[in-house]
Each structure stands twice: as C-alpha cells, then as structure tokens.
KEKE-853253 format. One record per residue: x, z, y of N, C-alpha, C, O in turn. Coordinates in steps of 0.001 Angstrom, whole numbers, plus 500000, padded with zeros to 6 digits. Layout:
REM KEKE-853253
XZYXZYXZYXZY
...
//
This chain:
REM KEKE-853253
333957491498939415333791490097939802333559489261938549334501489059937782
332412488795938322331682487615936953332419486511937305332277485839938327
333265486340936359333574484872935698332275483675936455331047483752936410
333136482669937085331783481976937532331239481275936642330018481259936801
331705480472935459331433479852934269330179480717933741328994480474933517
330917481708933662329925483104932312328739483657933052327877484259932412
328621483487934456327414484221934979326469483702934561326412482502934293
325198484825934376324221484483934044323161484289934863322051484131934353
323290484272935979322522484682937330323391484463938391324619484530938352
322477484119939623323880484096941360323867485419941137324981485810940786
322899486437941210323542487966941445325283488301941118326222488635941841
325155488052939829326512488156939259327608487728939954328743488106939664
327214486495941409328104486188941791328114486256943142328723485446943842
327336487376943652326740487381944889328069487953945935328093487708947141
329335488897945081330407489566945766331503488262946065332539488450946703
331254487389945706331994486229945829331359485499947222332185484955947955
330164485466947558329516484573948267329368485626949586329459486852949520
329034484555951201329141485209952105327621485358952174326696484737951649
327704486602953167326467486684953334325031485699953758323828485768953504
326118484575954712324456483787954757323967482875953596322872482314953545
325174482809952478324811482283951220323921483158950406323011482651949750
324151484563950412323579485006949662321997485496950339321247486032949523
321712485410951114320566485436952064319455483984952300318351483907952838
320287482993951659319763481844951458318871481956950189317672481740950012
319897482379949350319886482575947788318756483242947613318179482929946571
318085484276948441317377485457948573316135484841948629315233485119947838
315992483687949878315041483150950516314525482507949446313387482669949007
315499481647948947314963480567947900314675480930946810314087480068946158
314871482037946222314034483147944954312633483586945462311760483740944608
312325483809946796311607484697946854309896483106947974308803483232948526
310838481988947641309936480936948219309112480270947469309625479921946406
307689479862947661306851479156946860307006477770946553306686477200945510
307618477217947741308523475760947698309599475991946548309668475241945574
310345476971946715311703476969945392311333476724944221312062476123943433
310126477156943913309784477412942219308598476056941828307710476146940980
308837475035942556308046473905942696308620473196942026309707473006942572
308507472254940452308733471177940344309754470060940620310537469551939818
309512469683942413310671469113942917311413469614942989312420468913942890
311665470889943171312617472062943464313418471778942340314419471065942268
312999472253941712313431472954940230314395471575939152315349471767938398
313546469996939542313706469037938505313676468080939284312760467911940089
315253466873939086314636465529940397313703465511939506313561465946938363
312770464610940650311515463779940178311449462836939352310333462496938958
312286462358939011312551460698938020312877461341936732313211460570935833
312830463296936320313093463816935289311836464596935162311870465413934242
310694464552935874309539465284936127308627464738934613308189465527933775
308490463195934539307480462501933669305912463172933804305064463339932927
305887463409934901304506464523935316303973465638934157302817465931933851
304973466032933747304833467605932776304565468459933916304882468123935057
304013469510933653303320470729934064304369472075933577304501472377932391
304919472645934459305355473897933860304554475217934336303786475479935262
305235476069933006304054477419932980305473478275933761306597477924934121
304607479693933771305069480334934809306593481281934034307228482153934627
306810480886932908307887481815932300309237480660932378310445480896932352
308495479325932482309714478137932326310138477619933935311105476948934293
308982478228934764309211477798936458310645478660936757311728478228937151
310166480263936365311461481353936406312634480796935883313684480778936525
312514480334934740313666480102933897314971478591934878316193478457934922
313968477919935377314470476569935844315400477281937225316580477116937532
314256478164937908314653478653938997315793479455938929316601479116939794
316078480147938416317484481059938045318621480130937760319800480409937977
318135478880937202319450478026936678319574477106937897320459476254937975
318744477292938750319328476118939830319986477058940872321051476741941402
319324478253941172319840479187942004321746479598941262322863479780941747
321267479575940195323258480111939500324139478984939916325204479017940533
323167477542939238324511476361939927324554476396941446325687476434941926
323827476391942043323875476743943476324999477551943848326012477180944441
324710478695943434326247480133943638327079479263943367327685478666944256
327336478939941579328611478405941429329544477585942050330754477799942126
328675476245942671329222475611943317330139475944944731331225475473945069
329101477131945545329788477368946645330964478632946390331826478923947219
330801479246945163332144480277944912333311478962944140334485479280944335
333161477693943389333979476917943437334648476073944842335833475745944901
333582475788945995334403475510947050335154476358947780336139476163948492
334518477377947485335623478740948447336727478512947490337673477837947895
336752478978946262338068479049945797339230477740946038340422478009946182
338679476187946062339132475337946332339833475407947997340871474921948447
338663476304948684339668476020950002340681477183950491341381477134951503
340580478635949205341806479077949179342490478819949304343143478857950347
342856478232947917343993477341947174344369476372948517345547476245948849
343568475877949064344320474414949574344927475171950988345900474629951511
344290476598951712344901477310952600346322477764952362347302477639953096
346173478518950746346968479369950452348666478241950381349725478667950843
348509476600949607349135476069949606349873475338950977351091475167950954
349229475001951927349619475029953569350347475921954269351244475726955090
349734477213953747351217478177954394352349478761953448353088479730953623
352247477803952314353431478290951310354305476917951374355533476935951452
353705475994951342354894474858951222354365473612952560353579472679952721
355259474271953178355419473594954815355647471995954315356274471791953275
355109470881955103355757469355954714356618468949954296357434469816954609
357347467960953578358902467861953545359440467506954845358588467152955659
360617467514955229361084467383956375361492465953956665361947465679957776
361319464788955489361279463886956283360039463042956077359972461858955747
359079463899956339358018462894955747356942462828957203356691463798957919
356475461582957368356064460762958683354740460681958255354043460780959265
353938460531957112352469461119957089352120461836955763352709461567954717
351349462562955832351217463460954181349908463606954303349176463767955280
349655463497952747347906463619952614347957465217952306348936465856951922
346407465779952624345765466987952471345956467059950582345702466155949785
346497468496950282346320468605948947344653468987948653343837469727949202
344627468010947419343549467685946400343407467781945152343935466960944401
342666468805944701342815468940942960342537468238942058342628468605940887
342031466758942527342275465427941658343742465376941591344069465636940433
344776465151942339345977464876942524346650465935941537346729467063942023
346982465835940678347847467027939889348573466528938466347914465880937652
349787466826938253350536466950936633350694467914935831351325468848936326
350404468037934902350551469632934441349939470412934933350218471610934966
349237470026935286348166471291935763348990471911937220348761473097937457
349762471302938024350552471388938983349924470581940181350096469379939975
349277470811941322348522469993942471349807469497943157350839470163943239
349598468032943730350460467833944585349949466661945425348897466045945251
350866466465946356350096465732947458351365464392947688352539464375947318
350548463339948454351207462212948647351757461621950075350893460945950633
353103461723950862353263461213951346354453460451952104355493460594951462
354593459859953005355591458753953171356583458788954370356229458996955530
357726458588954010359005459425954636358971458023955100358057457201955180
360724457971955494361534457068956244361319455392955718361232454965954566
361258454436957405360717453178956819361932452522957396362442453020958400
362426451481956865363619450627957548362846449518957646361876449421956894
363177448356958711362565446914958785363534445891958999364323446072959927
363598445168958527364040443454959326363000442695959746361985442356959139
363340442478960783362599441740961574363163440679962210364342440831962530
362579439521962512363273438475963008362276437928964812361282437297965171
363284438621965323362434437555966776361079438447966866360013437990967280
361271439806966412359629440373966150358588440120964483357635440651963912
359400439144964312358231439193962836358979439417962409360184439352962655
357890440022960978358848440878959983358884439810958412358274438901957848
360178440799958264360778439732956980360441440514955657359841440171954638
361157441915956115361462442931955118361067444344955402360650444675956512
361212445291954272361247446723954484361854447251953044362168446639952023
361887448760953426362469449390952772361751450560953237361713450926954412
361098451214952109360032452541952486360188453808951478359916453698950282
360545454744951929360516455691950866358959456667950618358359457226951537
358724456674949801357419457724949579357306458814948504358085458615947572
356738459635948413357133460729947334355322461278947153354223460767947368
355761462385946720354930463897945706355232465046946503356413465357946349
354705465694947186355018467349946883354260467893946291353079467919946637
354884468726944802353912469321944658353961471001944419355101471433944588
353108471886944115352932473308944458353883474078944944354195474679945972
354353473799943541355699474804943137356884474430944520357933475058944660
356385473157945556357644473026946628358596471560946150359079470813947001
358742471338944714359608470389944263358927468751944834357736468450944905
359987467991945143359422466842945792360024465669945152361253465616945201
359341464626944505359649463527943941359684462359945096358741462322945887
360758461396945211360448460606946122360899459143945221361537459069944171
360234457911946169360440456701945134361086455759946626361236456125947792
361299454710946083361821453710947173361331452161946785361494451471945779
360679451951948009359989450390948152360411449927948780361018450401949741
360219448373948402360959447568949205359803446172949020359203445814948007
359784445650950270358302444546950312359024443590951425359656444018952391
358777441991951053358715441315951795357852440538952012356775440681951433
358112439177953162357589438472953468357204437700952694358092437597951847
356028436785952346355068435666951591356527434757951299356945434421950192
357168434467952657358301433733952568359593433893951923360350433029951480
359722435349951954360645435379950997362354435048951457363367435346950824
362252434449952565363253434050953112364064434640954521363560435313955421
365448434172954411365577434272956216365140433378956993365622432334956555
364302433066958193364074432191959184364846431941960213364404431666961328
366280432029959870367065431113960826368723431306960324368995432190959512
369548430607960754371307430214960145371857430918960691371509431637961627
373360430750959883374597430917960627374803432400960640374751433121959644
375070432829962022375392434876962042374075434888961854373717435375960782
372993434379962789372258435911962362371578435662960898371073436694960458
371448434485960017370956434782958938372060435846958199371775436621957286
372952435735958622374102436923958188373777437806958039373649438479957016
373439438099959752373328440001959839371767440523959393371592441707959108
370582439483959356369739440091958491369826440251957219369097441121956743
370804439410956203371238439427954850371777441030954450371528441846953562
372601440966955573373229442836955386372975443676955474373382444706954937
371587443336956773370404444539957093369769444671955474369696445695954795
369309443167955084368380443588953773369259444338952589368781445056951711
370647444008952769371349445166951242371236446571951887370639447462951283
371941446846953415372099448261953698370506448763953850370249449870953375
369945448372954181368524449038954499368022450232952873367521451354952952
368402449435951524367845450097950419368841451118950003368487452170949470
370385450747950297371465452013950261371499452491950826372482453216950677
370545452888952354370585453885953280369619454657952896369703455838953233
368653454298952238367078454933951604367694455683950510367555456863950187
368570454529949894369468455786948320369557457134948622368995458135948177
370572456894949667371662458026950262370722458899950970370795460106950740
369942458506951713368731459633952352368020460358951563367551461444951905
367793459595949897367032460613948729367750461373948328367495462554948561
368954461031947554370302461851947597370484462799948346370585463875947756
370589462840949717370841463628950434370143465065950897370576466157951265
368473464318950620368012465351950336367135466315949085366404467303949161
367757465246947643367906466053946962368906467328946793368584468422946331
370223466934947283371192467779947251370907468860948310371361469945947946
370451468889949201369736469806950241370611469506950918371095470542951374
371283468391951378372522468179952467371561467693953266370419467523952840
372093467271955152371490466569956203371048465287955602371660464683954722
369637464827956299369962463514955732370592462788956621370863463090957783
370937461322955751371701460228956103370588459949957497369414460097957835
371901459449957979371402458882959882371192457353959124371749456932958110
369990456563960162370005455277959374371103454490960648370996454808961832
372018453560960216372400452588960619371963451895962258370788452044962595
372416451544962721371649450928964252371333449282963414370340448665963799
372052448770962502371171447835962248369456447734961609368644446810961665
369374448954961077368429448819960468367682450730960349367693451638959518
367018450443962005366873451842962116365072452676961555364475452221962530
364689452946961290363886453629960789362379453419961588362664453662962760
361246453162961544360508453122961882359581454151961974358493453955962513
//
C-alpha cells in the first residue's frame, strides 16, 4: 500500500480505491476529452499555450494522482469518523453533539462539540436567565465541559416581593446545580437531579 503523499501515479493507489473509482480512473486515462487542455488546466491558467504530447501525459498523470489522492483521503477521513462513533458513544448528558471533524482538534487529538444540561428563569413565560453547560469530547473519550450563563438585555427581575425572591434563588441555584452536575460527572458519580425550581430544559 503507497504512501498517498509519495505516489507517483493513481496506480500506486489503485488497492486503496473502490472499484468504480478505479474504473473511472481507467476511463479518464484512456479518454480524448481527459488529455484536453480544459481537462488538464482551469482555463484562466491556459493563456492559450499549446501543449505537446509528452507535457499533455505529464499534466494527465498529475491530475489523475490528485484525483486518487483525494478520494483515498476521504475514505480514510470517513474511517476515522466511523471508527470514532463506535468507540466513543456520546456523553451521557449531552442534548445535541456535533459530527466529529478534523478541523476540530488539540494536539493532534479530534474532538467534537456539544451541549448538555440547560436551566432557565423565566418569568410569566419570558425569559430572564440561563445557565448552560457545553463541552469537548474528544478521541481518546476524555470530556471537557464549561458553564454559561446569559441573560436578559434587561438584566433584571420583572416583578417584587416573593417572587422577585424566588427567581433571585433560581438565578444563584441554577449555576451551583450546573457546578455539581460537572463535578458529578467528572467523578463518574450519578449526576445531580436539577432542583424543581429550576429544572433543565
């Protein structure tokens, strides 16, 4: 199996590729359209030069190799992104997760982004506050999580007395219930149940 970098030719990389790739590959070596100019060079790199028949070959082999390369780089990409799906199952409290992507990575470590447990205050239906946890998984299984917290333009409670109370207490417990839920499942314990004041969205 040729190094896909080092090949010098698709042949070299033809045990990598499925058959209707490499039957494509076949077609387009062996086509009078392939070894054309447009084929070979965009047009806006043409400057209407003329190529001879040793530099038509030469163009043609190098578009046919990046050709291979590319599709033995997406196979390997959708290994990897298979192989990682049935090795590290979602985190268990996470409510949406993005598809791993090999932009996404530290250390040369892929990982993916997504967003666990949400707490709200809400008043009368509109919302005041939140409290959102979101994280990392990445390869190796290890999961980083962070904790947000966003309010209203207003900034305020919209109304007195108890209940500006009991949303005041919703807004402290809501971010120590998010603590204790990261905690909790850093330590690999259950996580924390949220509160009936301030239950999870």
């Amino acid at each position: 199996m040729a190094n896909t970098d080092d090949a010098e030719n698709w042949r070299e990389l033809a045990d990598q590729l499925s058959p209707e790739q490499v039957a494509e590959l076949e077609r387009l070596e062996g086509s009078p359209d392939a070894s054309s100019p447009a084929f070979l060079v965009p047009e806006r790199r043409l400057g209407g030069r003329a190529f001879g028949g040793d530099e038509r070959r030469h163009l043609l082999d190098v578009r046919l190799r990046s050709m291979a390369q590319r599709w033995v780089h997406e196979k390997e990409l959708a290994d990897k992104v298979n192989a990682l799906n049935r090795r590290c199952p979602a985190p268990p409290d996470a409510t949406r997760i993005d598809p791993w992507n090999q932009h996404y990575e530290r250390n040369g470590l892929w990982y993916r982004q997504f967003d666990g447990k949400q707490w709200e205050i809400r008043d009368a239906g509109v919302f005041i506050a939140s409290v959102t946890i979101s994280g990392r998984q990445f390869e190796d299984g290890r999961c980083e999580r962070d904790i947000n917290s966003r309010t209203d333009r207003r900034d305020r409670f919209n109304c007195f007395g108890e209940a500006a109370a009991a949303q005041a207490r919703e807004v402290v417990t809501a971010p120590r219930e998010a603590a204790d839920h990261v905690e909790s499942l850093s330590r690999g314990a259950a996580p924390i149940r949220p509160s009936a004041a301030g239950p999870p969205s």
